[in-house]
C-alpha positions as CSV (number, residue, x, y, z in Angstrom):
1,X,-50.2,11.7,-16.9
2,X,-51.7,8.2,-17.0
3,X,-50.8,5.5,-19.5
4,X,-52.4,6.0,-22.4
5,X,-53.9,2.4,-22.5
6,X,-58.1,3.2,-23.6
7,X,-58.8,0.3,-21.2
8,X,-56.7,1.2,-18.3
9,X,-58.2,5.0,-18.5
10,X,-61.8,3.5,-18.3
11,X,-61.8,1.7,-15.4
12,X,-59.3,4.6,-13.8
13,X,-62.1,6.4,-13.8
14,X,-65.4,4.0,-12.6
15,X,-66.3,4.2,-8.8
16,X,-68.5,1.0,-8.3
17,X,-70.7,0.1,-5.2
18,X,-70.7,-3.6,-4.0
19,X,-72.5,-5.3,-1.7
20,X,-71.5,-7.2,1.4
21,X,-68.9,-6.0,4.2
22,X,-65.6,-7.6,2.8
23,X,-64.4,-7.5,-0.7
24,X,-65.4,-9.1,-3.6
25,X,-63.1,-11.2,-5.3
26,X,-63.9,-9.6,-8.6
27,X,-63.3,-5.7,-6.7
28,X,-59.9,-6.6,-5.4
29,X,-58.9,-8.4,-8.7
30,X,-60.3,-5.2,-10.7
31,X,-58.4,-2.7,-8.4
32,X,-55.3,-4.6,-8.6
33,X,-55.5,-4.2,-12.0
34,X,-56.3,-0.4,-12.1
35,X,-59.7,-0.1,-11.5
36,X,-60.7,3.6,-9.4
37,X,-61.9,2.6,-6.4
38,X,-65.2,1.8,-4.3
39,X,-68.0,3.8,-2.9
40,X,-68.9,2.6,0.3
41,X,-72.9,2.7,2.1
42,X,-74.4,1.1,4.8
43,X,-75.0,-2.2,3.7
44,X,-71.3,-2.8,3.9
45,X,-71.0,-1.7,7.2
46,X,-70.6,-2.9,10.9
47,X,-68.6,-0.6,12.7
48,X,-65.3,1.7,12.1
49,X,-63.2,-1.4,12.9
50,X,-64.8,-3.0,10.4
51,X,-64.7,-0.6,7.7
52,X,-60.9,0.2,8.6
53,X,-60.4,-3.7,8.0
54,X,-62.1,-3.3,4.6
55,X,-60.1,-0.3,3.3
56,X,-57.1,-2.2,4.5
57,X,-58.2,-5.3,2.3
58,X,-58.6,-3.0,-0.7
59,X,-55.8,-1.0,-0.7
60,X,-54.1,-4.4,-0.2
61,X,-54.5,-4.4,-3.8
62,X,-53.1,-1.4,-5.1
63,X,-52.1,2.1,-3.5
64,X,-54.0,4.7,-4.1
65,X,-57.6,3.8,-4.6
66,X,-60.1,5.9,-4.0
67,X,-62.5,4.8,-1.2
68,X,-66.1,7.2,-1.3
69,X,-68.8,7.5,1.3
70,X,-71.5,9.3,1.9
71,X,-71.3,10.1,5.1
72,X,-73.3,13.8,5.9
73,X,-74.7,13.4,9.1
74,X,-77.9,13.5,10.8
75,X,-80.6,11.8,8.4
76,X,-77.6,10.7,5.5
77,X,-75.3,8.4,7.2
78,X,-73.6,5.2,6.9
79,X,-70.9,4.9,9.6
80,X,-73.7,5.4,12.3
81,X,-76.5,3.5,9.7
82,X,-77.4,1.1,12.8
83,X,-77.9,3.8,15.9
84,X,-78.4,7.0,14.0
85,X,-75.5,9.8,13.1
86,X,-72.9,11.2,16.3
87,X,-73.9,14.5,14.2
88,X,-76.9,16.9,13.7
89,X,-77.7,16.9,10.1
90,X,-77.1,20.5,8.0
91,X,-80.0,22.2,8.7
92,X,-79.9,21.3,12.6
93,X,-76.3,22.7,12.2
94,X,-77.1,26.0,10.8
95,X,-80.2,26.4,13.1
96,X,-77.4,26.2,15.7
97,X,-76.1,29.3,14.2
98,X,-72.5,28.7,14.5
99,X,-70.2,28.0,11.3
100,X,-66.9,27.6,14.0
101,X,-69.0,24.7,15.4
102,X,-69.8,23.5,12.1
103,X,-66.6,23.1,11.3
104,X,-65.7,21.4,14.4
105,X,-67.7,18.8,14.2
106,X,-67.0,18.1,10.7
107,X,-63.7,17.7,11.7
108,X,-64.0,15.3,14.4
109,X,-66.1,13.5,11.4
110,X,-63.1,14.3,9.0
111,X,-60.5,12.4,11.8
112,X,-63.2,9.7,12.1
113,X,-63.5,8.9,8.3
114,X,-59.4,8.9,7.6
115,X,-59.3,6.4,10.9
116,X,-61.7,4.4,8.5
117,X,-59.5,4.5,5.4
118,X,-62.1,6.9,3.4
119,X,-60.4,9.2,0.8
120,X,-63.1,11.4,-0.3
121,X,-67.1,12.0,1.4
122,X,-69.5,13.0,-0.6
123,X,-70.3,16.0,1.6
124,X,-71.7,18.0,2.5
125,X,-74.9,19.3,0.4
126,X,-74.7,23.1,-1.0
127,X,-78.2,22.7,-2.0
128,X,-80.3,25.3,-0.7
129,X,-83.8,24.5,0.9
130,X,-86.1,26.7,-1.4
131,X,-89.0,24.4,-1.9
132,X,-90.7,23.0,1.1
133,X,-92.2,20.0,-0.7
134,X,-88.7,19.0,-2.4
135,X,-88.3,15.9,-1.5
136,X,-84.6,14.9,-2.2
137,X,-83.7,18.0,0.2
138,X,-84.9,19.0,3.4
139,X,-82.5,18.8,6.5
140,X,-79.8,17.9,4.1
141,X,-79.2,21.4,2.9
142,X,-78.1,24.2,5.9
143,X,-81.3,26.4,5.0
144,X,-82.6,28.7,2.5
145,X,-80.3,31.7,2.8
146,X,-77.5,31.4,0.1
147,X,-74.9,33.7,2.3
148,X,-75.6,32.3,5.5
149,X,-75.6,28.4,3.6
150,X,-72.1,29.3,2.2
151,X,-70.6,30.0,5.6
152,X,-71.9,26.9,6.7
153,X,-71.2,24.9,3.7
154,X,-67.2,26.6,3.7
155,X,-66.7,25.3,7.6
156,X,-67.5,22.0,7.0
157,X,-65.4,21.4,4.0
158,X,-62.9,23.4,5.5
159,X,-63.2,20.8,8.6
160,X,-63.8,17.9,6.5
161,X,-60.3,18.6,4.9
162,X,-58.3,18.9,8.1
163,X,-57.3,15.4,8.0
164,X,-56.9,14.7,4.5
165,X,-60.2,13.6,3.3
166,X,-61.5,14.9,0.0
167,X,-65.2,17.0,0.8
168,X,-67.4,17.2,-2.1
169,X,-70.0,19.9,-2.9
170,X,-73.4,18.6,-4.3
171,X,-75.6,18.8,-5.8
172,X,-74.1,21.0,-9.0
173,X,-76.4,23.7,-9.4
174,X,-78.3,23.2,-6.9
175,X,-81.1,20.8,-5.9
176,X,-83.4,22.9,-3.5
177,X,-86.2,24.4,-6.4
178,X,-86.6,20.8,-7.6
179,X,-89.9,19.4,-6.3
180,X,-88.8,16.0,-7.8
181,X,-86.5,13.1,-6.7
182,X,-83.3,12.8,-9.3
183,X,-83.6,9.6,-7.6
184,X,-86.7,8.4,-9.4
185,X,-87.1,10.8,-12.3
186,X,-85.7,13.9,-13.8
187,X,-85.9,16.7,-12.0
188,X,-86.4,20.6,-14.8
189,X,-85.6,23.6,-12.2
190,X,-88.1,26.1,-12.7
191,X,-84.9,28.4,-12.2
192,X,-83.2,31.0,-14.8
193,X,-79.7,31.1,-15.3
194,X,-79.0,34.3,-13.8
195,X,-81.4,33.1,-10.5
196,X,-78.9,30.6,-10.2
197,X,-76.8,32.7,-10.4
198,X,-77.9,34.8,-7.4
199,X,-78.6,32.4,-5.3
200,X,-78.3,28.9,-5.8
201,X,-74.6,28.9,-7.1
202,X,-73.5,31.2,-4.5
203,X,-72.2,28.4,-1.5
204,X,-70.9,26.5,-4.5
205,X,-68.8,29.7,-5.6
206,X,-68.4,30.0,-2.0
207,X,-66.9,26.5,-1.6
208,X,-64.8,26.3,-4.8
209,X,-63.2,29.5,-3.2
210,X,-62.7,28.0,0.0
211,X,-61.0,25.3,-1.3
212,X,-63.0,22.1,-2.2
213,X,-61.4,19.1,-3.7
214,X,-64.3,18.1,-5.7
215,X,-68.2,18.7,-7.3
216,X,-70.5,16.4,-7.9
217,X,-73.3,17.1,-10.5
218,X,-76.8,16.5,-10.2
219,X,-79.4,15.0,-12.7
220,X,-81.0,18.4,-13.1
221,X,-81.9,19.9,-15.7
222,X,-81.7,23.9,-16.5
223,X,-83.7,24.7,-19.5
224,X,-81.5,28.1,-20.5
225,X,-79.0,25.4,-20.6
226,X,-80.2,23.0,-22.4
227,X,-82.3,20.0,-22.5
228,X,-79.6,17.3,-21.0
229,X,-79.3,16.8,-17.3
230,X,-76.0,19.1,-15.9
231,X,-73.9,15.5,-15.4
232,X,-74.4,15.6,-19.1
233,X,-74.7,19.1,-19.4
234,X,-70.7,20.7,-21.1
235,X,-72.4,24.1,-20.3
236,X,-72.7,23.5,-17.3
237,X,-69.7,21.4,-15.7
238,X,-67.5,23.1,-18.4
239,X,-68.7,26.5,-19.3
240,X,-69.7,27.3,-16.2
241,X,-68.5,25.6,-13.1
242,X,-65.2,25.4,-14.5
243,X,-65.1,28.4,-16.6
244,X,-67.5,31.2,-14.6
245,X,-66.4,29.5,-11.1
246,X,-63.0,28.5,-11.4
247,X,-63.2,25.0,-10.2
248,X,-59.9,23.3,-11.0
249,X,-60.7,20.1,-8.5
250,X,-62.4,16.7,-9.5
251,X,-65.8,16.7,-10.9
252,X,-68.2,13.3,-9.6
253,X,-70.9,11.9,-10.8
254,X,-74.1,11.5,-8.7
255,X,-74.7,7.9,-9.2
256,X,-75.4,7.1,-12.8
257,X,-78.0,4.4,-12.2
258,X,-80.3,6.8,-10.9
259,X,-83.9,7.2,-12.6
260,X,-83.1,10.6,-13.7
261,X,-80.3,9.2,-16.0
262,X,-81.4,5.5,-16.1
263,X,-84.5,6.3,-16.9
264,X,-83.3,7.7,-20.2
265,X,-80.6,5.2,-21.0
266,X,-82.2,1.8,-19.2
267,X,-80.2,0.4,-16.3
268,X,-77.8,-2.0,-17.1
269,X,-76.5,-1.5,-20.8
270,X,-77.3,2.3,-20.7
271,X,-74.8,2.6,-18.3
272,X,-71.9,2.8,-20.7
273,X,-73.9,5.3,-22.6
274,X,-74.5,7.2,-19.5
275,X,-71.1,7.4,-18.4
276,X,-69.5,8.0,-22.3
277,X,-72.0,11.6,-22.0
278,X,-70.7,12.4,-18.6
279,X,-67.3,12.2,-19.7
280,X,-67.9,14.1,-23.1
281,X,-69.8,17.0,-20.7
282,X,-66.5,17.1,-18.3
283,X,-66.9,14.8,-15.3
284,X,-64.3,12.7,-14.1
285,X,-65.0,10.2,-11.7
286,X,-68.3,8.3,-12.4
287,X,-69.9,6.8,-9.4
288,X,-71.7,3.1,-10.0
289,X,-73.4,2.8,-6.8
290,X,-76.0,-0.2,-7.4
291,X,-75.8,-2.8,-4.8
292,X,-75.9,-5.0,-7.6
293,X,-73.0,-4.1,-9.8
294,X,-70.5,-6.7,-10.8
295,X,-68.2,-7.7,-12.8
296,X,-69.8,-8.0,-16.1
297,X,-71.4,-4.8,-15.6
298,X,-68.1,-3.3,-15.5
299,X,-67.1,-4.7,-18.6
300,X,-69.9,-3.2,-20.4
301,X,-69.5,0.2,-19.1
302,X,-65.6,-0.2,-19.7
303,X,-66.5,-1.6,-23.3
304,X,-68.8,1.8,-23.8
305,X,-66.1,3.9,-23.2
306,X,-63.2,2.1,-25.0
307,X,-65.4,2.0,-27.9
308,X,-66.0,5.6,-27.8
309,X,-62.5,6.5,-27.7
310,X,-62.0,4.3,-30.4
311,X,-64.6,5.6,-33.0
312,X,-63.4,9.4,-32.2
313,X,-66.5,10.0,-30.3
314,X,-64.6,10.4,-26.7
315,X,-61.0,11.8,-27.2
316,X,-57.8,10.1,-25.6
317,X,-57.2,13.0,-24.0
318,X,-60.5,14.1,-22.0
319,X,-60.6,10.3,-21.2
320,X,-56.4,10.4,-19.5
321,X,-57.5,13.8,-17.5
322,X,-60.0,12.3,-16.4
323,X,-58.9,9.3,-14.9
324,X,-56.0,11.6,-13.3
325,X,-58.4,13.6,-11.8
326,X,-60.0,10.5,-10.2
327,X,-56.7,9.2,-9.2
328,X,-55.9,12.6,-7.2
329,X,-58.8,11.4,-4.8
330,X,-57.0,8.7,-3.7
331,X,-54.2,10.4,-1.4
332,X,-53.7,8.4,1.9
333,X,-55.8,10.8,4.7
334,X,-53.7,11.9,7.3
335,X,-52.7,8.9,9.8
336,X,-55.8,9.0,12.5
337,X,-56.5,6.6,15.2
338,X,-59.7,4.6,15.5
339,X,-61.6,5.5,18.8
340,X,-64.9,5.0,20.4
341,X,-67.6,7.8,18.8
342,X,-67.6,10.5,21.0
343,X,-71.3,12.3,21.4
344,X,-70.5,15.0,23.5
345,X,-70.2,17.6,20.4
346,X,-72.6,16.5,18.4
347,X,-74.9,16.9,21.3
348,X,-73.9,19.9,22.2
349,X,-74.6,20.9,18.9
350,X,-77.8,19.4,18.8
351,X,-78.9,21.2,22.0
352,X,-78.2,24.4,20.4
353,X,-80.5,24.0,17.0
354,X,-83.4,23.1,18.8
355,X,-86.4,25.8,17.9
356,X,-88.8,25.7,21.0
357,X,-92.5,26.7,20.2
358,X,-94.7,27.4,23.2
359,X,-93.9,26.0,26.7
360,X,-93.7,22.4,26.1
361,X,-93.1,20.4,29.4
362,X,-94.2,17.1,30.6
363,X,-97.2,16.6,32.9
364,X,-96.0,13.3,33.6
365,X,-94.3,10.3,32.1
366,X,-95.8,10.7,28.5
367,X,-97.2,8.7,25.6
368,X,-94.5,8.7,23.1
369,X,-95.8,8.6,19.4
370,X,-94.1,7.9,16.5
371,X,-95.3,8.6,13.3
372,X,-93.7,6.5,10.8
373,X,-93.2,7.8,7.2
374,X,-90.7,6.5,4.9
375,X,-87.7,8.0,4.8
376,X,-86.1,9.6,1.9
377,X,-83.8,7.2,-0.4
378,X,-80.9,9.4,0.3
379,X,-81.2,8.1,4.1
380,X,-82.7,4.7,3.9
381,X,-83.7,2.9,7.0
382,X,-82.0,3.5,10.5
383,X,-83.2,3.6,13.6
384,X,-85.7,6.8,14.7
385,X,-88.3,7.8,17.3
386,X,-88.2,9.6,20.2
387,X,-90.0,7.2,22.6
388,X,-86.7,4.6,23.2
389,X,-85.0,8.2,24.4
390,X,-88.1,9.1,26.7
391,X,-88.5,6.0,28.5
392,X,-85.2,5.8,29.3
393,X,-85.1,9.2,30.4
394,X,-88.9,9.4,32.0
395,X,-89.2,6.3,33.9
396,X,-93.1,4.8,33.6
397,X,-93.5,6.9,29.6
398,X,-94.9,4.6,27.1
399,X,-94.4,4.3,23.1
400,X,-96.6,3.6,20.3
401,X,-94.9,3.4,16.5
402,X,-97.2,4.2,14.6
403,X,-98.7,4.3,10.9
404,X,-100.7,7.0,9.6
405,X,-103.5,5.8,9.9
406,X,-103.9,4.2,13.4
407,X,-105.5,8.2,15.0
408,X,-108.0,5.9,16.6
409,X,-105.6,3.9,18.5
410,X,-103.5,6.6,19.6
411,X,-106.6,8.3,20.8
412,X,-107.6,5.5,23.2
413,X,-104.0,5.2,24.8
414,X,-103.9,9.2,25.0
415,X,-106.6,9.4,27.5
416,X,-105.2,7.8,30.2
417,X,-101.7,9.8,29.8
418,X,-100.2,12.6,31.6
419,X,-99.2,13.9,28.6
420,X,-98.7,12.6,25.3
421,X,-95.9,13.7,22.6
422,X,-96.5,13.1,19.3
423,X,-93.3,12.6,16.8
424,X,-93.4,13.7,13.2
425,X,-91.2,13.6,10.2
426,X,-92.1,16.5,7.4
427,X,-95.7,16.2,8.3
428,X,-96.0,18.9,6.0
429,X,-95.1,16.5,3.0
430,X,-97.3,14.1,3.8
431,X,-101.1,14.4,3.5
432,X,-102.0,11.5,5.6
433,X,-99.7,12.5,8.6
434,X,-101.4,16.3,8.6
435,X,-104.8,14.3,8.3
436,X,-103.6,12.1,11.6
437,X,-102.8,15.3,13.5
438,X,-105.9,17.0,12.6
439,X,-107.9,14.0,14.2
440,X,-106.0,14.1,17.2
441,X,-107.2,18.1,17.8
442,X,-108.6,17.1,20.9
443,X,-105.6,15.8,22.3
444,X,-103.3,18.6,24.5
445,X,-99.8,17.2,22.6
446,X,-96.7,18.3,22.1
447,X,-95.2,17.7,18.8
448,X,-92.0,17.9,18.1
449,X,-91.0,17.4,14.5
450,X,-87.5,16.3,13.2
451,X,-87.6,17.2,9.4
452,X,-87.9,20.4,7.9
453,X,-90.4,22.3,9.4
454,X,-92.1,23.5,6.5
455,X,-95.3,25.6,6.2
456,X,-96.3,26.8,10.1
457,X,-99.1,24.4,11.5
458,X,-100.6,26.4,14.2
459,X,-99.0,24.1,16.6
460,X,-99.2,25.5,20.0
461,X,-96.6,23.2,21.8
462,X,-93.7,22.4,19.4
463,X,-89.8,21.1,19.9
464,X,-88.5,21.2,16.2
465,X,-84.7,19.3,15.5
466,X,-83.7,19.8,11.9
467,X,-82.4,16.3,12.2
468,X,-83.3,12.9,12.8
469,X,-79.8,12.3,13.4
470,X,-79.0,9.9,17.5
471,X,-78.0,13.2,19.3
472,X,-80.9,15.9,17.9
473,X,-83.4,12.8,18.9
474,X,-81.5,12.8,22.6
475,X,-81.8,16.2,22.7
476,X,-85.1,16.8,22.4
477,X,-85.8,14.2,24.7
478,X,-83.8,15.5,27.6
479,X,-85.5,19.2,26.9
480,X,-89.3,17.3,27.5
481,X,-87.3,15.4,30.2
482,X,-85.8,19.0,32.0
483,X,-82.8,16.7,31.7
């Protein structure tokens, strides 16, 4: 057990972002003196060296600090954030059909992560796809089926685990019925407790069986459960993941600044309050993961706690497990040596998920298009399109990025083309892309799509992905390309 010093025990158990791609003075001063540890994302990464240089620098500062990612693969990446991910996303991996092969490339992820110095990735999602138009979801979750999902879900942690670093189920109960983003607002799952049950528990049962090191809840709420959020919910981090599903491991937070929670609380100051009710519901670790935290940010969230423990709200005791349930995720991975990324699985994998749709094949070197749409916040920007594969693999093809709204351009290129290819992402979610394709209906295309597919479109030529990830976006091309 932990010193039972209130102060120590509240920063024990804080996992703050920062930003930049060295250490803050204030983060190594902070984990010197006992602070968790860090969650890592893009914007403090180069490359692997560089990140192996920066878990270096902060366990320069203490042993044993726990050093997050979010590293899934495919569309969610941060180690690849600059090219796109070595990896087909979940859904690309299940359409591969092949849990031995998910858990082979989450292993050569797993070696690839404990090269870097990462303890513990916050992978990979148990959510099920159930709603087309959830937004938070999509190709992060390995389908709709809870049985096939789990066996899926059960390889990659199992993989994941190989070298030493931590997986992590999310998002606890379940994301996939949500049609709303915990990111910006508070998602209610039109789900019953016993649904949940059925099916969207089951790869998380599934995974807590198969040995995963940690949970992390989701801003969701369940209404038989209650009216708070289950990162706030005791029913359901204590009652039932712990209680009806045995978990014994660490529970995270998804990232407390989130509109789901924030929106409740207000950003900054409601962050103590939001991290004194995840604690009182059973979490452990709470992840901080604003670009802009900082020191005095910590203090107040540090402050919240302390304060609780001292009026009686918060106990001593929930407040020391805690903070040794954090500190269990920061085990030294097994010794792994940095290497240059090696695509040859991932592609292999990626080859095997793609869903062909017709006959699609190349007339001649083709007009590329890409349709851009935002990604989700989960992904953020990094690079996508098909056409910079294409015209390296067609010599003479040609690429338009485009919005939207630019039909009429596209339509003047595509009449002096061969053929021309038109690149979506989740058209289905977005009414202005589904308008764009229905003005190009005089167009012979062939679209391939790298989201989840979604309702059928009556397209008659179609390469679908699951991923948006380097090697699904290769893999295509080299199909069109008879490569």
């Amino acid at each position: 057990m932990m010193v039972a010093d209130p102060r120590k025990l509240a920063e024990a158990v804080l996992l703050p972002g920062f930003a930049g791609t060295t250490a803050p003075d204030w983060v190594r001063r902070r984990l010197a003196e006992g602070l968790g540890g860090v969650i890592l994302f893009g914007r403090n990464v180069v490359d692997d060296e560089q990140v192996a240089a920066l878990t270096a620098e902060l366990r320069s500062a203490r042993d044993g600090v726990v050093v997050g990612i979010d590293e899934e693969g495919g569309d969610v990446t941060r180690l690849d954030v600059g090219k796109g991910s070595f990896m087909p996303g979940p859904l690309a991996l299940a359409a591969a059909g092949d849990p031995g092969l998910t858990s082979s490339v989450a292993a050569v992820l797993g070696e690839r992560l404990a090269a870097c110095g990462v303890t513990v990735n916050l992978a990979p999602c148990a959510d099920l796809a159930i709603a087309a138009e959830d937004p938070g979801n999509g190709v992060r979750a390995f389908g709709s089926d809870p049985v096939a999902a789990s066996a899926h879900v059960t390889a990659f942690v199992d993989g994941m685990q190989k070298y030493g670093v931590a997986a992590c189920v999310k998002h606890f109960p379940g994301h996939g019925a949500a049609t709303e983003d915990s990111h910006f607002s508070l998602p209610v799952l039109p789900r019953t407790a016993a649904e949940l049950r059925e099916v969207e528990l089951v790869p998380f049962g599934a995974a807590i069986q198969g040995g995963v090191r940690t949970v992390m809840s989701g801003h969701l709420v369940v209404p038989e459960w209650g009216e708070e959020p289950a990162t706030f919910n005791r029913t359901a981090l204590v009652d039932v993941l712990r209680g009806e599903l045995g978990f014994t491991g660490t529970v995270i937070t998804d990232a407390l600044e989130m509109g789901a929670v924030s929106g409740a609380y207000g950003r900054h100051d409601g962050l103590g309050e939001a991290s004194v009710r995840a604690l009182l519901a059973g979490a452990d670790a709470l992840c901080l993961g604003g670009a802009a935290f900082d020191a005095e940010t910590l203090d107040r969230v540090a402050e919240a706690i302390v304060a609780a423990v001292a009026n009686g709200r918060l106990s001593l005791e929930r407040l020391a497990d805690a903070a040794e349930r954090t500190a269990a995720l920061g085990t030294s991975p097994s010794p792994a040596q940095l290497r240059p990324v090696d695509y040859t699985l991932g592609l292999s994998a990626a080859r095997k998920a793609l869903r062909i749709t017709g006959t699609p094949k190349l007339a001649g070197p083709p007009l590329v298009v890409d349709v851009q749409t935002d990604p989700g916040i989960a992904a953020g920007p990094m690079p996508w399109g098909l056409g910079t594969h294409l015209t390296e693999l067609v010599p003479g093809s040609r690429t338009l990025s485009v919005s939207p709204g630019d039909a009429a351009s596209v339509l003047a290129e595509a009449s002096s083309a061969a053929s021309v290819v038109v690149v979506t992402r989740e058209a289905h979610r977005h009414p202005a892309v589904r308008e764009f394709l229905g003005q190009l209906s005089t167009v012979d295309y062939i679209r391939v799509e790298t989201g989840y597919p979604g309702p059928e479109t009556g397209d008659v030529q179609r390469v679908d992905t699951f991923s948006g990830s380097y090697v699904s976006l290769r893999a295509a091309a080299e199909y069109l390309a008879g490569a």
